[in-house]
C-alpha positions as CSV (number, residue, x, y, z in Angstrom):
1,X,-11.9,4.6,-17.3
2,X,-13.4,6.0,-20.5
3,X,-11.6,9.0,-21.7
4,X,-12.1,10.4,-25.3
5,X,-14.4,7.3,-26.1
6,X,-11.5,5.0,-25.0
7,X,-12.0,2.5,-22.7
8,X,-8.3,2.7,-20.6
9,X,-7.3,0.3,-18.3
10,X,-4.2,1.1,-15.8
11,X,-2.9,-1.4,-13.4
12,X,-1.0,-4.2,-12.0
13,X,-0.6,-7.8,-13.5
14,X,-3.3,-9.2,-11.7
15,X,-5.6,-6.8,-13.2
16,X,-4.6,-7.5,-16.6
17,X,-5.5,-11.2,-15.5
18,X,-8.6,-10.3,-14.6
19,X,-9.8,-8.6,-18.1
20,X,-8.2,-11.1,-19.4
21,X,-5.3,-9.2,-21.3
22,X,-2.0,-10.2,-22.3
23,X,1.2,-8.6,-21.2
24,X,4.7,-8.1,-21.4
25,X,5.8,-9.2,-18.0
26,X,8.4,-6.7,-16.6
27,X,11.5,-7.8,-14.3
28,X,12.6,-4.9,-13.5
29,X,12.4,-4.0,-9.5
30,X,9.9,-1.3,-9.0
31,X,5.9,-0.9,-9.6
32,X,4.7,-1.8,-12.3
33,X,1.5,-0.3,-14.2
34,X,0.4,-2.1,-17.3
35,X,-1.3,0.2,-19.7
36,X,-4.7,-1.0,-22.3
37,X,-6.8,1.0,-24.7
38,X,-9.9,-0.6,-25.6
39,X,-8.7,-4.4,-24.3
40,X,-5.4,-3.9,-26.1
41,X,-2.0,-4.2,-24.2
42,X,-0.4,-0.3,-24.7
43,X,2.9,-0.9,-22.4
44,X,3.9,-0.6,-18.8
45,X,5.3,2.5,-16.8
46,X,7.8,1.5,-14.1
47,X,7.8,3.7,-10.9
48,X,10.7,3.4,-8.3
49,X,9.6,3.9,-4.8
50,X,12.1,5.7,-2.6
51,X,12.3,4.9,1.3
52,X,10.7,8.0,3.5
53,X,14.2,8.9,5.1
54,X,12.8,8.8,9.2
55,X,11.2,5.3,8.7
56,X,13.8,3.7,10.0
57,X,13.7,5.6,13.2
58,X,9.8,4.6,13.8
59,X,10.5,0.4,12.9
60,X,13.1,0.7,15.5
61,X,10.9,2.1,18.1
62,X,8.2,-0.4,17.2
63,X,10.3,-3.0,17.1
64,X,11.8,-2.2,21.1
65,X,8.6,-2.0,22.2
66,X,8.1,-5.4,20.9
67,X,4.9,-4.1,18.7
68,X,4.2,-6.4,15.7
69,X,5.1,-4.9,11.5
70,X,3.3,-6.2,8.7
71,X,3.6,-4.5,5.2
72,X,0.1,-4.6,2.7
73,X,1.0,-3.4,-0.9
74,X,0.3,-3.2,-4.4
75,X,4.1,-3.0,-4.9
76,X,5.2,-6.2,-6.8
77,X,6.9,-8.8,-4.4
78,X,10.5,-7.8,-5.1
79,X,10.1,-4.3,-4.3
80,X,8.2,-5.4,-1.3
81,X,10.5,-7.5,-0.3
82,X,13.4,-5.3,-0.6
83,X,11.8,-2.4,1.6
84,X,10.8,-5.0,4.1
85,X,14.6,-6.1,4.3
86,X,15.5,-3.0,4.7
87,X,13.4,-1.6,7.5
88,X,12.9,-5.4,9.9
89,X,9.4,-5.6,8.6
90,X,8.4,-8.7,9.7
91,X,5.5,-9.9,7.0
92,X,5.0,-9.0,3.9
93,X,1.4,-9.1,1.5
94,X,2.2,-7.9,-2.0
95,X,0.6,-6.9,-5.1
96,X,-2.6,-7.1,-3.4
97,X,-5.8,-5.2,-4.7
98,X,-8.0,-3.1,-2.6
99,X,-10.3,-5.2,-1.5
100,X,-7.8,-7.6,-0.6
101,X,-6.0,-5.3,2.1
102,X,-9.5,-5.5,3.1
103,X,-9.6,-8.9,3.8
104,X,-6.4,-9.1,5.4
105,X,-7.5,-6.6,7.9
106,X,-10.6,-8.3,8.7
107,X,-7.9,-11.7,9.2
108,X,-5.7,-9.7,11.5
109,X,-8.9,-8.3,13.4
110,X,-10.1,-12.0,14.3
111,X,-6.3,-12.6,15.6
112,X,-6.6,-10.0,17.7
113,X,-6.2,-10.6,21.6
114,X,-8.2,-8.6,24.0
115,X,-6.7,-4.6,24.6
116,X,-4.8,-4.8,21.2
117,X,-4.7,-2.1,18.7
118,X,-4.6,-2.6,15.4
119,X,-2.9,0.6,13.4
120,X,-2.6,1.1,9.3
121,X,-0.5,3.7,8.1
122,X,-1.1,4.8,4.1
123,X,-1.5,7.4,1.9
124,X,-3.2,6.2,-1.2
125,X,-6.4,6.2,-2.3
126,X,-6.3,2.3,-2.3
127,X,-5.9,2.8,1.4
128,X,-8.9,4.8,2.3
129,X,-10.6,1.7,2.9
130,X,-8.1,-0.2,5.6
131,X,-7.6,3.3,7.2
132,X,-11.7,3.0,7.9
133,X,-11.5,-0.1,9.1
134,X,-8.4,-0.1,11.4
135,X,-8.7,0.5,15.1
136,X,-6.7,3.4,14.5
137,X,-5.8,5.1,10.8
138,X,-3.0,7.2,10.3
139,X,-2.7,8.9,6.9
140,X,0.6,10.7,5.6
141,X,-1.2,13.7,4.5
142,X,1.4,15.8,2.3
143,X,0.6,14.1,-0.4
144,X,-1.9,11.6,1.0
145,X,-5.1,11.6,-1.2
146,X,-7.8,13.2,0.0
147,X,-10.1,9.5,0.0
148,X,-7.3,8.5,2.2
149,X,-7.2,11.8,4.6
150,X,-11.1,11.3,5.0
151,X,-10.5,7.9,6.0
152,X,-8.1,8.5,8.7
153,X,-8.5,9.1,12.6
154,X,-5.4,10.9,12.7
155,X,-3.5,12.7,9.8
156,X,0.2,13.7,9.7
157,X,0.9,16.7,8.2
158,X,4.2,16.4,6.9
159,X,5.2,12.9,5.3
160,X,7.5,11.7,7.7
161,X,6.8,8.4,9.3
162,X,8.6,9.3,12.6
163,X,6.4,11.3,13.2
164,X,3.8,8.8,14.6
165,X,5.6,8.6,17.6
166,X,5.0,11.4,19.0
167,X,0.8,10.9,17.5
């Protein structure tokens, strides 16, 4: 972004990589946003992500009914990895950009056998575009982004994840 003449850059390692600026790799567990004004490494902001309380109630009635998990993020890989352990997700595809969930979702769709349903669950802007693509998009839509609520075939209204089982 440009903002007050300043050309800003806000994201993940692998976007620093990209413009090809250096950074002060963090190892703290959480997300991690690298900050750059005008191509110049500013600092990082760390954001802890807190499990939705009911989400273990909807991976255990996936999981009896024998229905497949698999986590995309732009989380790093150990915060990834952590949630996953927590809630039996069985794959995990971390610090991935956009356009990579993307790609992933077009994998999964050529994997798919005959009367399956491929669902994505998000509530980020970053999501928008896998929630278009899925067979079926469900966006968390207290405080889903509005790209993301457009994007979706079915929003919940309150952010709890259980609540898909009754969707």
């Amino acid at each position: 972004a440009v903002v007050d003449g300043h050309t800003v850059a806000a994201g993940n390692d692998k976007l620093m990589d990209r413009l090809g600026i250096p950074y002060i790799p963090c190892r703290s567990v959480g997300t991690i946003i690298h900050m750059a004004i005008d191509g110049a490494y500013a600092g990082h902001i760390l954001i802890a992500d807190v499990i939705r309380q009911d989400a273990g109630k909807l991976m255990r009635w996936l999981h009896k009914r024998n229905m497949s998990t698999i986590m995309l993020t732009g989380d790093n890989e150990s915060v990834a990895e952590e949630v996953a352990s927590k809630l039996k997700i069985e794959s995990v595809y971390a610090e991935l950009m956009p356009e990579e969930k993307v790609e992933l979702l077009s994998e999964f769709r050529e994997n798919q056998m005959e009367g399956e349903k491929l669902v994505f669950v998000g509530d980020g802007i970053n999501d928008a575009p896998v929630l278009a693509g899925a067979d079926i998009g469900i966006a968390m839509g207290g405080l889903g982004a509005d790209a993301a609520l457009e994007a979706a075939d079915i929003i919940l209204m309150e952010d709890e994840p259980s609540k898909i089982i009754n969707a």
